[in-house]
MARBA-3410 file (N, C-alpha, C, O; in Angstrom, 1 decimal):
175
-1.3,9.4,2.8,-0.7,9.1,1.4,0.7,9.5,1.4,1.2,10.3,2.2 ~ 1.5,8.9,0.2,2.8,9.1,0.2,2.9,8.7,-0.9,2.0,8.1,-1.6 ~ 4.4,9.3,-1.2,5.2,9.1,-2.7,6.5,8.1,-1.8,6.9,8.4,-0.7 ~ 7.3,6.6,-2.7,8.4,6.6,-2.2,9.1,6.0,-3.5,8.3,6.0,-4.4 ~ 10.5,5.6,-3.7,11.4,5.6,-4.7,11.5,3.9,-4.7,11.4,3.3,-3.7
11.6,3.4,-5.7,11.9,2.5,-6.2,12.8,2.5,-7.5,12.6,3.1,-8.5 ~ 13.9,1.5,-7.1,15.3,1.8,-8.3,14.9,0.8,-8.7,14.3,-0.1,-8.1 ~ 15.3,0.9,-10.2,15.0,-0.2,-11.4,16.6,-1.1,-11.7,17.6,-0.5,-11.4 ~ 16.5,-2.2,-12.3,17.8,-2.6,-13.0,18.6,-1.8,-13.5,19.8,-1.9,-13.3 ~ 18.0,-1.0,-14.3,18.6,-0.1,-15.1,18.9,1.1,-15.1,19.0,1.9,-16.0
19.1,1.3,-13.4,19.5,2.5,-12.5,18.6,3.7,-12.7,19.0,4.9,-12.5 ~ 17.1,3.2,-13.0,16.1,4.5,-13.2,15.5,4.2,-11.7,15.5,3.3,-10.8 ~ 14.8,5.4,-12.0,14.2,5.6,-10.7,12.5,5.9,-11.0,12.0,6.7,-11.7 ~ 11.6,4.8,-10.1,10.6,5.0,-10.6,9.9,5.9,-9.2,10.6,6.6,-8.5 ~ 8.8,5.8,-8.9,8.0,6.8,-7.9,6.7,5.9,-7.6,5.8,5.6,-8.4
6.8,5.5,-6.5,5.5,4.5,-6.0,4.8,5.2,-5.5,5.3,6.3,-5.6 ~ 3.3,5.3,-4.9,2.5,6.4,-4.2,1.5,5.4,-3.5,0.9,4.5,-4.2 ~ 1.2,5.4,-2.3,0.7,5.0,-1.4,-0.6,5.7,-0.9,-0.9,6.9,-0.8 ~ -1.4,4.6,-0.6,-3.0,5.6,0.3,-3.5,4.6,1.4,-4.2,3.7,1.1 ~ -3.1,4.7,2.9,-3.3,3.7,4.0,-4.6,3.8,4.4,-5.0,4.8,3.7
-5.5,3.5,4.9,-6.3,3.1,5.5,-5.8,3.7,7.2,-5.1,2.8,7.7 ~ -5.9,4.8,8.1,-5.4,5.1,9.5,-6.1,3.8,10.4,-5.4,3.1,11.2 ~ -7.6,3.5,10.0,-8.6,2.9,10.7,-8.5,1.3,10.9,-8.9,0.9,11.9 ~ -8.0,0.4,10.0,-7.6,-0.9,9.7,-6.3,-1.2,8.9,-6.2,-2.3,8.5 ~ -5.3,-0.3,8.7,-4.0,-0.2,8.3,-4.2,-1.0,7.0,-3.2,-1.5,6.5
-5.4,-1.1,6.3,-5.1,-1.5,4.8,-5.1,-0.7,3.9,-5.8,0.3,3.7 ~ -4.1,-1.2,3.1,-3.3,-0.5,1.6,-4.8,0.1,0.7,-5.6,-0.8,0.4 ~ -5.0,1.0,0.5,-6.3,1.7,-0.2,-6.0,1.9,-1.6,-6.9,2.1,-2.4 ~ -5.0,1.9,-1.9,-4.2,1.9,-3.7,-2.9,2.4,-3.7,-2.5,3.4,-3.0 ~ -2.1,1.6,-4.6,-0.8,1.4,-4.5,-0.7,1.6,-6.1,-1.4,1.0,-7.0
0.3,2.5,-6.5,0.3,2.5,-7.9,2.2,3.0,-8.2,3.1,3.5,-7.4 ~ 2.1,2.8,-9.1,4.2,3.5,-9.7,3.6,4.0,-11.3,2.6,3.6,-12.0 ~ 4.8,5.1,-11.4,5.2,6.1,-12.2,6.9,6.3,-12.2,7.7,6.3,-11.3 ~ 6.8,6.6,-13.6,8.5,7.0,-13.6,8.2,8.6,-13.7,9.3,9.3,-13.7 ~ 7.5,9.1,-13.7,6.4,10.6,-14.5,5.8,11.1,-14.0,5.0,11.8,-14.6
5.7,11.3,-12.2,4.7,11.5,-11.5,4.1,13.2,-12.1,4.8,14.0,-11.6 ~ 3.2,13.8,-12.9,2.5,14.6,-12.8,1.6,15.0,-11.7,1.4,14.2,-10.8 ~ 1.1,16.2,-11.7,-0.2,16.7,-10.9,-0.7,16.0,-11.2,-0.9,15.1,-10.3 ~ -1.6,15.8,-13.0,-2.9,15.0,-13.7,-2.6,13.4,-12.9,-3.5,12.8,-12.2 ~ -1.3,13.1,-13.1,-1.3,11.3,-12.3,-1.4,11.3,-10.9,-1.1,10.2,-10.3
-1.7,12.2,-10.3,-1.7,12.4,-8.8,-3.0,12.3,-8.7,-3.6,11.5,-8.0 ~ -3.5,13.2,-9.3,-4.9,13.5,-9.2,-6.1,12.5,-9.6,-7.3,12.5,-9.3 ~ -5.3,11.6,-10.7,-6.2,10.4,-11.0,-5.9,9.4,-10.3,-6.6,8.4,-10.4 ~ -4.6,9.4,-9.4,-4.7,8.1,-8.6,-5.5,8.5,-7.2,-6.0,7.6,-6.5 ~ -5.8,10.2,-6.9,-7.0,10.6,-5.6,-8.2,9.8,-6.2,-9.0,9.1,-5.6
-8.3,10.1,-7.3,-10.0,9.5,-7.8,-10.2,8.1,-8.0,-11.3,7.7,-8.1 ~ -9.0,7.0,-8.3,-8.9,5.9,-8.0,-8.9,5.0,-7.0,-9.3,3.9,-7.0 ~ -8.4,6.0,-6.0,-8.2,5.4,-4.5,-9.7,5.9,-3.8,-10.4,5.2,-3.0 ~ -10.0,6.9,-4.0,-11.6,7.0,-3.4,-12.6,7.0,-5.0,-12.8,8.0,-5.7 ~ -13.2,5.7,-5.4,-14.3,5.9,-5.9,-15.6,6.0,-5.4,-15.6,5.6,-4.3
-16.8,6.4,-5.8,-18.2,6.5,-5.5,-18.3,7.0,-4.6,-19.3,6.5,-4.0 ~ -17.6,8.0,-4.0,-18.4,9.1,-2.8,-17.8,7.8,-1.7,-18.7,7.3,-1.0 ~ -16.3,7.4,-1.5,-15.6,6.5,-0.2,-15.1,7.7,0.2,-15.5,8.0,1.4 ~ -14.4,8.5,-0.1,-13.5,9.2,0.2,-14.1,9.6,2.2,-15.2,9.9,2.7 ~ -12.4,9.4,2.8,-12.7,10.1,4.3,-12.2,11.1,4.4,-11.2,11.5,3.8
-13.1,11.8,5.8,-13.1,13.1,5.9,-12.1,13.8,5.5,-12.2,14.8,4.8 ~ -10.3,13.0,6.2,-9.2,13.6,6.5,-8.5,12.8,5.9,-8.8,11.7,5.8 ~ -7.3,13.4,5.4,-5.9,13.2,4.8,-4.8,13.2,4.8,-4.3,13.7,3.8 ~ -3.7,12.7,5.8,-2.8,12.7,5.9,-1.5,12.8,4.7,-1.2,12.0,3.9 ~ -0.8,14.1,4.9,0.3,14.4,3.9,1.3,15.0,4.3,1.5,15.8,5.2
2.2,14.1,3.5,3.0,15.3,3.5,3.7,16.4,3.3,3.2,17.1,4.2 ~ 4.6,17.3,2.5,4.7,18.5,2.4,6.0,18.3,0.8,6.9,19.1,0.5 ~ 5.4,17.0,-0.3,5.9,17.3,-1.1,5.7,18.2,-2.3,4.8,18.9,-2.6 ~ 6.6,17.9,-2.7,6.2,19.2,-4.2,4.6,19.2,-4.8,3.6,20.0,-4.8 ~ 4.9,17.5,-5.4,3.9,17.0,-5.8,2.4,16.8,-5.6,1.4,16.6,-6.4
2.5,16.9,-4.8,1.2,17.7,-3.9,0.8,19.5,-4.2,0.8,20.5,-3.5 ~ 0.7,19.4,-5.5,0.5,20.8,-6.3,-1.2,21.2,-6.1,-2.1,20.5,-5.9 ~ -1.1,22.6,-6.3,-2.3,23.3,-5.9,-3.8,22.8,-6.0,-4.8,22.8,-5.3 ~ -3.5,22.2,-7.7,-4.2,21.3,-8.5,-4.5,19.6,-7.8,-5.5,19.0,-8.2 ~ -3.5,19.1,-6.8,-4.1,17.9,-6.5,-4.8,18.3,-5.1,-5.6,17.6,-4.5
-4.2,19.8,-4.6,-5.4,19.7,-3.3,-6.5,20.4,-3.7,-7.5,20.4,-2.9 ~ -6.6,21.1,-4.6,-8.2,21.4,-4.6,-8.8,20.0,-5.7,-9.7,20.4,-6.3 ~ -8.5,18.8,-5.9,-9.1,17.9,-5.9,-9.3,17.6,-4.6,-10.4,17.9,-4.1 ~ -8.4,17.0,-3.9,-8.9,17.0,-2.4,-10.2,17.6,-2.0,-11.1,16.9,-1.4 ~ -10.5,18.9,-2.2,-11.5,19.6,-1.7,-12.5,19.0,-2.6,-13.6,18.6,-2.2
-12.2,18.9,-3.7,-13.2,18.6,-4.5,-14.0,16.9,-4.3,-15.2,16.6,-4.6 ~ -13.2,16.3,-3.8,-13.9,15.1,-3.5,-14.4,14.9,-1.6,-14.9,13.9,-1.0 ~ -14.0,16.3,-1.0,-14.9,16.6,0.8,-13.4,15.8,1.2,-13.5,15.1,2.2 ~ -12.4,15.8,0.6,-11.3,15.5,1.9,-10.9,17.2,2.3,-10.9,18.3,1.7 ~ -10.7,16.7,3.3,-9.5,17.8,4.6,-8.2,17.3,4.3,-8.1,16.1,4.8
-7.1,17.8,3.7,-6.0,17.7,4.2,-5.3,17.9,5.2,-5.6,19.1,5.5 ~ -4.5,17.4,6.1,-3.8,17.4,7.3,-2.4,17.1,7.0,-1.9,16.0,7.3 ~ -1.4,18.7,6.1,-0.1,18.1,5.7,1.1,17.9,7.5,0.9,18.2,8.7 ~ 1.9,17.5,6.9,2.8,17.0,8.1,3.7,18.3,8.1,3.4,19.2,7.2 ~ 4.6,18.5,9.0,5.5,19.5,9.5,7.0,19.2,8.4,7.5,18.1,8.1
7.6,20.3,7.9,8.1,19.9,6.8,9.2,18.9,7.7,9.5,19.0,8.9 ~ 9.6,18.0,6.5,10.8,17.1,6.8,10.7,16.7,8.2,11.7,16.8,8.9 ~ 9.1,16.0,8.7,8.8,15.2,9.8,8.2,14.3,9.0,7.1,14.7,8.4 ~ 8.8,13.0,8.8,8.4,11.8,8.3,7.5,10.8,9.7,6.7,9.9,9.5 ~ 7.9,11.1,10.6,7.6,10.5,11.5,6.6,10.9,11.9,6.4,10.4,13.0
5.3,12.2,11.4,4.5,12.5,11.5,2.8,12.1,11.1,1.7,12.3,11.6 ~ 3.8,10.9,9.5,3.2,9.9,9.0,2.9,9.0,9.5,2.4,8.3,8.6 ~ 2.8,8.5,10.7,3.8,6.2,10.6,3.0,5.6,10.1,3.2,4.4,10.2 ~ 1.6,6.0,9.4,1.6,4.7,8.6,1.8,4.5,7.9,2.1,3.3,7.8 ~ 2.1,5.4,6.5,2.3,5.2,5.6,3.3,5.4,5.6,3.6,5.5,4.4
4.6,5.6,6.4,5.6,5.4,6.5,6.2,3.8,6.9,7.4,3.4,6.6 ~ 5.4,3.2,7.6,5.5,1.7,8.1,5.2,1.0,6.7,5.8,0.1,6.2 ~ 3.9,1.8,6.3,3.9,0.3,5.2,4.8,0.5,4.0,5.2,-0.4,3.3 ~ 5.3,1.9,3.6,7.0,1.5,2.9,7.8,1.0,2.9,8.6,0.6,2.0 ~ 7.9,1.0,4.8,9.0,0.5,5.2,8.7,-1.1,5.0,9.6,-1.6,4.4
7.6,-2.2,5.2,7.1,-3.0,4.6,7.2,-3.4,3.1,7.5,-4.5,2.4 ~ 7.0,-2.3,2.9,6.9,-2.7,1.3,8.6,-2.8,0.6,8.7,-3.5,-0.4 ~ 9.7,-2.2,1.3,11.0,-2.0,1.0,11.8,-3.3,1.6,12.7,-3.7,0.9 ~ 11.5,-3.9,2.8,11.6,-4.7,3.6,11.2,-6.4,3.0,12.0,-7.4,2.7 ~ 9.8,-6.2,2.9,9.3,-7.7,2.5,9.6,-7.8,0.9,9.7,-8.9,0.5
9.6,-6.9,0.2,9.5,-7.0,-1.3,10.5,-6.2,-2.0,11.2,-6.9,-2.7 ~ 10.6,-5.4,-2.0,11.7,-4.4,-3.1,13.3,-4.5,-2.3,14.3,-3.9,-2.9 ~ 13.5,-5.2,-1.2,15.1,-6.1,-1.0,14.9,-6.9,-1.6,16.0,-7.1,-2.0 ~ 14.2,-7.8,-2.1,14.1,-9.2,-2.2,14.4,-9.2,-4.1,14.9,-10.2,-4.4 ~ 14.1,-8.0,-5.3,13.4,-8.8,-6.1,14.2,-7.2,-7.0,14.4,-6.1,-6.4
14.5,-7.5,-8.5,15.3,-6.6,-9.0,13.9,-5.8,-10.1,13.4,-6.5,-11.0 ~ 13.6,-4.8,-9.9,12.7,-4.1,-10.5,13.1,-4.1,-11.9,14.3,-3.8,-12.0 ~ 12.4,-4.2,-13.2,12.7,-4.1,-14.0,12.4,-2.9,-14.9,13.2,-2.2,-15.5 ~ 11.2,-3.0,-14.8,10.4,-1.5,-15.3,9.5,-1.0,-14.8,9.3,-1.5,-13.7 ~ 8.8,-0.1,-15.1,7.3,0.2,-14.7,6.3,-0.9,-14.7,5.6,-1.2,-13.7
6.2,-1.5,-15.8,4.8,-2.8,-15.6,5.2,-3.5,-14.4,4.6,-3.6,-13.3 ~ 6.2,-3.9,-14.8,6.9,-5.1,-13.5,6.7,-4.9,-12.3,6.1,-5.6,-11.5 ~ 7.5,-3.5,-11.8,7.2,-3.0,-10.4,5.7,-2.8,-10.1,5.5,-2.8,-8.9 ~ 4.6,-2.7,-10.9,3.0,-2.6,-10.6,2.6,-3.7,-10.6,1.7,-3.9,-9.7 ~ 2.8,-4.7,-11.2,2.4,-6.0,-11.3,3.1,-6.5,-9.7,2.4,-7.3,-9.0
4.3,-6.1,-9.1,4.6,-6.7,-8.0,4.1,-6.2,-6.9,4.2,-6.8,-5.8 ~ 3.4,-4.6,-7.0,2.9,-3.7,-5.8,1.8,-4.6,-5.8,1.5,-5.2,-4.8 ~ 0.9,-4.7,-7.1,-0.6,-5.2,-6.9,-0.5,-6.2,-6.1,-1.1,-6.1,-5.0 ~ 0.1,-7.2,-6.5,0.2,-8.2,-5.8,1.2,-8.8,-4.1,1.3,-9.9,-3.6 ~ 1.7,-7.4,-3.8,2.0,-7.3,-2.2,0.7,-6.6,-1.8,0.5,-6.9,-0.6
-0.3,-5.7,-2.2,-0.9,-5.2,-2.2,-2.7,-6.2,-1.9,-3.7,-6.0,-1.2 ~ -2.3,-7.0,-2.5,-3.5,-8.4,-2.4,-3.0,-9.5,-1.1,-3.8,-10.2,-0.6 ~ -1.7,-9.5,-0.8,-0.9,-10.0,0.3,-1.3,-9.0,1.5,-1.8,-9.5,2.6 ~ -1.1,-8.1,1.3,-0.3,-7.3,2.3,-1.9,-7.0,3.1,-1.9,-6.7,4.3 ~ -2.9,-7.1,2.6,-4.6,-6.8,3.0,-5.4,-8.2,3.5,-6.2,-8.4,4.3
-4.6,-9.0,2.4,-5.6,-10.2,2.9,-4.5,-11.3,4.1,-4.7,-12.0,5.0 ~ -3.8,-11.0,3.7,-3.0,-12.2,4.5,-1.9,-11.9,5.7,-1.7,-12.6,6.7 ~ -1.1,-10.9,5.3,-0.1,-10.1,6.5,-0.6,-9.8,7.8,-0.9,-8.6,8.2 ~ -0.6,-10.5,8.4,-0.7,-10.4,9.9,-0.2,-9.1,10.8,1.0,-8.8,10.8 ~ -1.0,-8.3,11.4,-0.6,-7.0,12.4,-0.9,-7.0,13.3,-2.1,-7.0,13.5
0.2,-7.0,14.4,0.1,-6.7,15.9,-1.4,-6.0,16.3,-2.3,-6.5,17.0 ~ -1.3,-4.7,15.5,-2.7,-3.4,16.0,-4.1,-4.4,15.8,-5.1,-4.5,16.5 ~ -3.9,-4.8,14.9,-5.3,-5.5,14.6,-5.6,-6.9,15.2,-6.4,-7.6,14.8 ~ -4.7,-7.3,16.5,-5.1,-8.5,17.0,-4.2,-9.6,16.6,-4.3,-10.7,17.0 ~ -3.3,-9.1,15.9,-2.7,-10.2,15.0,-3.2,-10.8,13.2,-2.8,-11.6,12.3
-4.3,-10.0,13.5,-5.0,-10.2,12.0,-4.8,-9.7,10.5,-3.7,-9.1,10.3 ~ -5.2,-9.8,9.9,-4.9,-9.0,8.5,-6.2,-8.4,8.4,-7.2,-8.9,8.9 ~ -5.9,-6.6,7.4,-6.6,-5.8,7.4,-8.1,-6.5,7.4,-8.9,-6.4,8.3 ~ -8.2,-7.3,6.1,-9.5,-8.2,5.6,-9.3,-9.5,6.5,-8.6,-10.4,6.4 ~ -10.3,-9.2,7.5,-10.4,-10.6,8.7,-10.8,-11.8,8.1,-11.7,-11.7,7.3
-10.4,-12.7,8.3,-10.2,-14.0,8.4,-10.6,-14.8,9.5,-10.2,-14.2,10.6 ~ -11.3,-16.2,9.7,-11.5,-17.0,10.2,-10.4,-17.9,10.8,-9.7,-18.5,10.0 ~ -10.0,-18.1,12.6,-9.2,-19.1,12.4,-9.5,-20.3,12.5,-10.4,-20.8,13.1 ~ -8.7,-20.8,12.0,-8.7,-22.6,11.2,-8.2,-23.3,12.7,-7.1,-23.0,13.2 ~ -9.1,-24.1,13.3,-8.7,-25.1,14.2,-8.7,-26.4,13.5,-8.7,-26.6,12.2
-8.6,-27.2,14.6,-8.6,-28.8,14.3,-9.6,-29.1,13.1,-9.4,-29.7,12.1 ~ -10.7,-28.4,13.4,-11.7,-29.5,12.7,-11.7,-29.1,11.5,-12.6,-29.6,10.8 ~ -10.5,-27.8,10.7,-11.1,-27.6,9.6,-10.0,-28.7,8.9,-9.7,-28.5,7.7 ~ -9.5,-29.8,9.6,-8.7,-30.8,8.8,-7.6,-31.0,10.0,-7.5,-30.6,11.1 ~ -6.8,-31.9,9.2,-5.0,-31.9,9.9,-4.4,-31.7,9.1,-3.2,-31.5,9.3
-4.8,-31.7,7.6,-3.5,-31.5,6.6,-3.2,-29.9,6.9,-4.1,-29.1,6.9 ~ -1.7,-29.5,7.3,-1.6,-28.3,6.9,-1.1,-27.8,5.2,-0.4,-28.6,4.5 ~ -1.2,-27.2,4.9,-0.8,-27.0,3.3,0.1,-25.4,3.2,-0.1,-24.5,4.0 ~ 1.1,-25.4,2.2,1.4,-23.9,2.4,0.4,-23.5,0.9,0.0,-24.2,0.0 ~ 0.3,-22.1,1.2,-0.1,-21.3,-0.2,1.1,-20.4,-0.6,1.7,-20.0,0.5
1.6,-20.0,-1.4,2.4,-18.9,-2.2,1.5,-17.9,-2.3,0.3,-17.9,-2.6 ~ 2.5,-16.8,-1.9,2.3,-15.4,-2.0,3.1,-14.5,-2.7,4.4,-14.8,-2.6 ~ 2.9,-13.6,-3.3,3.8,-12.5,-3.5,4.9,-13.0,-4.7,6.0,-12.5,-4.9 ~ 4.4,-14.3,-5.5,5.6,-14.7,-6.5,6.5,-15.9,-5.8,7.4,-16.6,-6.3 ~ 5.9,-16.1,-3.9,6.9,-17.0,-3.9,7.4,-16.3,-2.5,8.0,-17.0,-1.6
7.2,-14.9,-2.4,8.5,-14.2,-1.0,8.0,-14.8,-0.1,8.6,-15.6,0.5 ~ 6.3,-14.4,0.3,5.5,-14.9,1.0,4.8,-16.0,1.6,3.9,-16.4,0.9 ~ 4.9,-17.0,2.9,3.8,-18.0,2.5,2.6,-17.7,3.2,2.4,-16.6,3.5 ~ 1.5,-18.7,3.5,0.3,-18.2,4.2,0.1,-19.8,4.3,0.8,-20.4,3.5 ~ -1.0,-20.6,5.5,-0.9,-22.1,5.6,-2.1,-21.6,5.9,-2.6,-20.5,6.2
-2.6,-23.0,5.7,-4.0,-23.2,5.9,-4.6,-24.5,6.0,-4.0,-25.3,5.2 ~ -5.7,-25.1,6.8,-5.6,-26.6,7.2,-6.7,-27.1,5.6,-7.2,-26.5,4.7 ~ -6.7,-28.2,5.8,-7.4,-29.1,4.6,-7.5,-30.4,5.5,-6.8,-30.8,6.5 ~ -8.7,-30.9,4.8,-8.6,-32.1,4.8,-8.1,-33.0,4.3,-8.3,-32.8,3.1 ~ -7.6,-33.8,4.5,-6.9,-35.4,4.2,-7.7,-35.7,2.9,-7.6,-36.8,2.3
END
């Protein structure tokens, strides 16, 4: 998990927070705050693992934010934390790649307006980024596997919109 910055139109600064998946590199919950508290830290741990999901171990880092109160939730829901070496980002890389993703495919692209806007655009790189984004580690596949489409599932190729439009994804049809 991670915290990263996103700037708004209006030169604020909001706080995105990330939870990867080590095992199939998919996004496990993606949320923004301009306000990050302990209490909002701690309710996005219980958002991202509901009904007894939570795994063993935890990857962190060594921010503030990460207050006493959000790791004895940790304990409290049977994670292990495993913080990183201070000011070793590279101790992360997943959740450091999929920022770097997320900064890359979407937040160059698109002028944040506020808090809703920027959530409404994570959710939805977030529904991209799992079902349809293709990764090298996984075969070339997306986190949520997919079937591939030969000849017979048609010849029409078709595009689909993603992401508002940044995105495309194709897929065959029939005539």
């Amino acid at each position: 998990m991670d915290f990263f910055v996103i700037p708004t139109a209006t030169f604020g600064v909001l706080l995105g927070f990330v939870v990867v998946s080590h095992r199939d590199r998919r996004i496990l919950h993606l949320n923004v705050t301009a306000h990050p508290t302990e209490e909002w830290t701690k309710q996005q741990l219980r958002e991202a693992f509901p009904w007894a999901s939570a795994p063993r171990y935890l990857h962190r880092d060594r921010d503030k934010l990460y207050s006493e109160g959000v790791r004895a939730t940790l304990t409290h829901l049977g994670i292990r934390e495993v913080p990183s070496a201070a000011r070793c980002p590279w101790q992360n890389p997943y959740a450091e790649r999929v920022i770097g993703s997320i900064r890359r495919e979407l937040l160059d692209h698109v002028v944040v307006l506020n808090e809703t806007h920027a959530r409404r655009l994570l959710r939805e790189y977030q529904r991209y980024y799992n079902a349809s984004r293709t990764h090298l580690a996984l075969g070339k596949d997306a986190p949520e596997t997919r079937a591939v489409q030969g000849p017979e599932h048609g010849a029409k190729v078709i595009e689909l919109r993603e992401v508002f439009g940044l995105h495309h994804r194709y897929e065959r049809r029939t005539a």
